[in-house]
Residue, then its C-alpha position, 0 to 999 in steps of 0.5 A: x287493394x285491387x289488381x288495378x292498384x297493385x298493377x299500376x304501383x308495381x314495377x315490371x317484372x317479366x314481359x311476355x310479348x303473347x297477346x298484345x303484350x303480357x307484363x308480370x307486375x306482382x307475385x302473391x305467394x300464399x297457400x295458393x300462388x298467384x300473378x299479377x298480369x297486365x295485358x294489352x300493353x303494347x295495344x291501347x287495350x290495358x286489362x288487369x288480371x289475377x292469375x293462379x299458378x299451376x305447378x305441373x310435372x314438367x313445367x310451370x305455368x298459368x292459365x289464360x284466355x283458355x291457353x297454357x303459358x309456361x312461366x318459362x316464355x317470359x323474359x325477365x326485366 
């Protein structure tokens, strides 16, 4: 499936109101961990996103657009 598929059957899991609006749609738990995002959900702009997940020593977190977002920003739905 592709990230737009997983995106769009997937409900909503966390909302992070950075950017134009961050939804977390699905977590891929694997050897590696990744997160389905949707950004744009507030604008008109929607874009789809698979995103790895760091685990630091203080926190954990994605890289996006160049920027750190904590997994603790999001609000959970």
């Amino acid at each position: 499936m592709t990230k737009r598929q997983i995106c769009r059957s997937c409900p909503t899991i966390a909302v992070c109101d950075h950017l134009g609006g961050l939804e977390i749609k699905h977590i891929e738990c694997g050897a590696d961990d990744y997160l389905y995002i949707v950004s744009g959900s507030a604008a008109s702009k929607i874009k789809y996103h698979k995103l790895k997940i760091y685990y630091g020593s203080r926190s954990t977190y994605i890289n996006f657009r160049g920027h750190r977002y904590p997994l603790n920003m999001f609000i959970k739905v």
